[in-house]
C-alpha positions as CSV (number, residue, x, y, z in Angstrom):
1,X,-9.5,46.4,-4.4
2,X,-8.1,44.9,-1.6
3,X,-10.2,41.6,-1.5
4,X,-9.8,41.0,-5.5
5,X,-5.7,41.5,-5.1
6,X,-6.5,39.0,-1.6
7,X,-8.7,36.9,-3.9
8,X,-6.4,36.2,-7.1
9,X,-3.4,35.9,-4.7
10,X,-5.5,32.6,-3.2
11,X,-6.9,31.2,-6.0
12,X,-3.8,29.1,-7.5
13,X,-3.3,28.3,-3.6
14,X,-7.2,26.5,-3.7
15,X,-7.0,25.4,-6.9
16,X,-4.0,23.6,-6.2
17,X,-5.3,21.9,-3.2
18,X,-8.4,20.9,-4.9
19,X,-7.0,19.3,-7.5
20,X,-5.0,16.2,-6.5
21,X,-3.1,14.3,-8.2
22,X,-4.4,10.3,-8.7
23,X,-1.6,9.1,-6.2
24,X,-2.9,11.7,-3.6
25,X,-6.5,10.2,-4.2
26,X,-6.4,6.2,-3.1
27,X,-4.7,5.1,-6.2
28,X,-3.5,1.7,-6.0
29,X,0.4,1.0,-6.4
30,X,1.7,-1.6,-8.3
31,X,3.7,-2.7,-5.0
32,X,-0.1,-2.8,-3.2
33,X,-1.7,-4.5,-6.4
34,X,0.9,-7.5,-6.5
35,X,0.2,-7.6,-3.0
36,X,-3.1,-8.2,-3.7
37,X,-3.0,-10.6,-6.1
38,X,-0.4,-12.9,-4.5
39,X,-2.4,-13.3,-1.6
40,X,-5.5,-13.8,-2.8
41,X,-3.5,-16.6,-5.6
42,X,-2.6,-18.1,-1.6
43,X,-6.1,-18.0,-0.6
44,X,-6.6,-15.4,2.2
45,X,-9.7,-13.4,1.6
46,X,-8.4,-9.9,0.6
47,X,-10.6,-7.4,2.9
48,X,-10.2,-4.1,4.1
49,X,-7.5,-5.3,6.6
50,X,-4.9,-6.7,4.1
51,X,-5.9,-4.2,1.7
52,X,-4.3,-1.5,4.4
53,X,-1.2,-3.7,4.8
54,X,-0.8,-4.2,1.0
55,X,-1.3,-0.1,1.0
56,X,2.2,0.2,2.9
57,X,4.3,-2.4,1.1
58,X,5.9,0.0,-0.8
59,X,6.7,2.7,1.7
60,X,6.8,0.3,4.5
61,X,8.0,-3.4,4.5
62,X,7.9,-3.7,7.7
63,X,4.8,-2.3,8.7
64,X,3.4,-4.2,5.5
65,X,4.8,-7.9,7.0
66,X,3.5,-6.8,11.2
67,X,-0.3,-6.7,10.0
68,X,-0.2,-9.5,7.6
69,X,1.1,-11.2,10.4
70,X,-1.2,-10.2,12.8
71,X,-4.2,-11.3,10.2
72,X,-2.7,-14.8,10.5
73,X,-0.5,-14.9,7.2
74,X,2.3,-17.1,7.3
75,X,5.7,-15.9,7.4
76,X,6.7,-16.4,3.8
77,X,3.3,-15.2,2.4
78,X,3.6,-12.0,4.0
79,X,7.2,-11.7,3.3
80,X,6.5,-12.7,-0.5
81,X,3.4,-10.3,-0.5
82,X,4.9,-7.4,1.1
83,X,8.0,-7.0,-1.2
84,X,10.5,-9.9,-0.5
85,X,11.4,-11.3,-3.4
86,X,14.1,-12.6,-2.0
87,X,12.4,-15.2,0.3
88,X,14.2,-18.7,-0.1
89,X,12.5,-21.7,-1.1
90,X,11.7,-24.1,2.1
91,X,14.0,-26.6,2.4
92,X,12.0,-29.9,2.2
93,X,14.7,-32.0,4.2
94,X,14.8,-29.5,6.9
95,X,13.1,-30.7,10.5
């Protein structure tokens, strides 16, 4: 009796953690998808690497931006890719 009381006391606990939910399970972001897109739109091949650094543009600008960097994206690609809307136009008259 013991084990069956054990046993339905668990289940809800296994069910739960076999059942995740579609963010829980590699699903991509919109934040990681625009990502995505805008750099590939630039021309950098999209692998697994920027694919990880697009992963974290929603939870971590920062993070995002240092391994873009690292893969050799320029500064205002990987601040446009990782979330930075806000990234100024270049000024053509500056030197």
């Amino acid at each position: 009796m013991k084990r069956i009381i054990a046993a339905l006391i668990s289940l809800p606990l296994a069910f739960s953690l076999v059942s995740a939910s579609p963010s829980m399970v590699g699903a991509v972001t919109k934040a990681e998808m625009e990502c995505r897109e805008y750099l590939s739109k630039k021309g950098y091949v999209v692998g697994e690497k920027s694919r990880t650094a697009c992963r974290s543009a929603k939870t971590n600008i920062a993070l995002c931006r240092h391994q873009l960097e690292e893969l050799g994206v320029s500064e205002a690609h990987f601040r446009r890719a990782c979330g930075a809307h806000d990234v100024p136009k270049p000024d053509p008259w500056a030197g």
